[in-house]
C-alpha positions as CSV (number, residue, x, y, z in Angstrom):
1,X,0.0,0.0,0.0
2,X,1.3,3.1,-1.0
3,X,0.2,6.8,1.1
4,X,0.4,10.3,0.0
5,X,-0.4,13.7,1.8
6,X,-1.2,16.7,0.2
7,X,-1.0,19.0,3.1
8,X,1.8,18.2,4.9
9,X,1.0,15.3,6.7
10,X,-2.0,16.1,8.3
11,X,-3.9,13.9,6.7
12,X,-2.9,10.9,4.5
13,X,-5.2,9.0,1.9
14,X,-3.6,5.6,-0.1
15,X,-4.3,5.5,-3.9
16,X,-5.1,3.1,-5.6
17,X,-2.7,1.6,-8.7
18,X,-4.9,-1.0,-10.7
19,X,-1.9,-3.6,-11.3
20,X,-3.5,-5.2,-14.3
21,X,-0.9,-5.8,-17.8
22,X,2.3,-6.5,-15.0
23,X,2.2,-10.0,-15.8
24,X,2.7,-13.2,-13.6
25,X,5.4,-12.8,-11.3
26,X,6.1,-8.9,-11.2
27,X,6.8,-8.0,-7.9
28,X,7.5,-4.1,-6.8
29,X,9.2,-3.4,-3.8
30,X,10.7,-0.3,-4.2
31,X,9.2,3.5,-4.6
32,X,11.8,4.9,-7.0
33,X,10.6,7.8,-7.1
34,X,7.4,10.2,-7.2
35,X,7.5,13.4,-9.2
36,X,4.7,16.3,-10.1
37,X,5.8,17.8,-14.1
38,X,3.6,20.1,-15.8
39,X,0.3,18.9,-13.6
40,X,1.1,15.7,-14.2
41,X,2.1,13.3,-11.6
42,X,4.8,10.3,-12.5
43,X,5.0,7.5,-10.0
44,X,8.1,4.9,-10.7
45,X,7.6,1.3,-8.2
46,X,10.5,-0.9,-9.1
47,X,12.4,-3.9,-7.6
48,X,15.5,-4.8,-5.9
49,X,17.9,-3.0,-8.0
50,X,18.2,-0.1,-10.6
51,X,18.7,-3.3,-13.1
52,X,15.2,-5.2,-12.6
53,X,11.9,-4.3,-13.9
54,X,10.2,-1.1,-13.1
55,X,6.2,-0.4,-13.8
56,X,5.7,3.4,-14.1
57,X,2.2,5.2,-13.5
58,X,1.2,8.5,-14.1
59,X,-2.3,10.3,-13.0
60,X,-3.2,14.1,-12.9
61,X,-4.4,13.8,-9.1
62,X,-2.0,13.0,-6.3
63,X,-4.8,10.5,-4.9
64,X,-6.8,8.9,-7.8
65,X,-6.9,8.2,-11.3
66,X,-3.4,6.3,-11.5
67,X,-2.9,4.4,-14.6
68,X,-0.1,1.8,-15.6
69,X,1.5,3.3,-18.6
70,X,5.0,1.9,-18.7
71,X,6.9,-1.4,-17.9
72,X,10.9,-1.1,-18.3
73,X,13.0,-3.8,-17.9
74,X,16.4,-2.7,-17.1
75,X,19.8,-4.0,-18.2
76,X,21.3,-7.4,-16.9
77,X,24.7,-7.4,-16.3
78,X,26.6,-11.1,-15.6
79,X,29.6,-11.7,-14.6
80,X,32.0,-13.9,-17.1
């Protein structure tokens, strides 16, 4: 569950991300980051490392209306 405040931390309210299009075993474990651009808000969850998958929403309300609009899968470096 993910919680944002709007007024500095009076109050808090948890949006809702609809996780549909991830596919089987997508996990998110990370918030990498949340930023507000030209009214719109971009919302980056990802896993373990900078080189795992990533699902990024965007919305243009802080608390509702979050859509999936991205998956990235990062680079995978081995060793050899």
């Amino acid at each position: 569950m993910i919680y944002v405040t709007d007024d500095g931390a009076e109050n808090w309210k948890q949006i809702k991300l609809l996780y549909d299009g991830l596919g089987e075993g997508f996990y998110l474990i990370d918030i990498v980051s949340l930023k507000k651009v030209n009214r719109k808000y971009t919302l980056i969850l990802g896993q373990e490392n900078e080189s795992a998958k990533q699902a990024i929403f965007t919305s243009e309300n802080l608390t509702k209306g979050w859509k999936l609009s991205e998956i990235r899968q990062g680079k995978i470096h081995t060793a050899g």
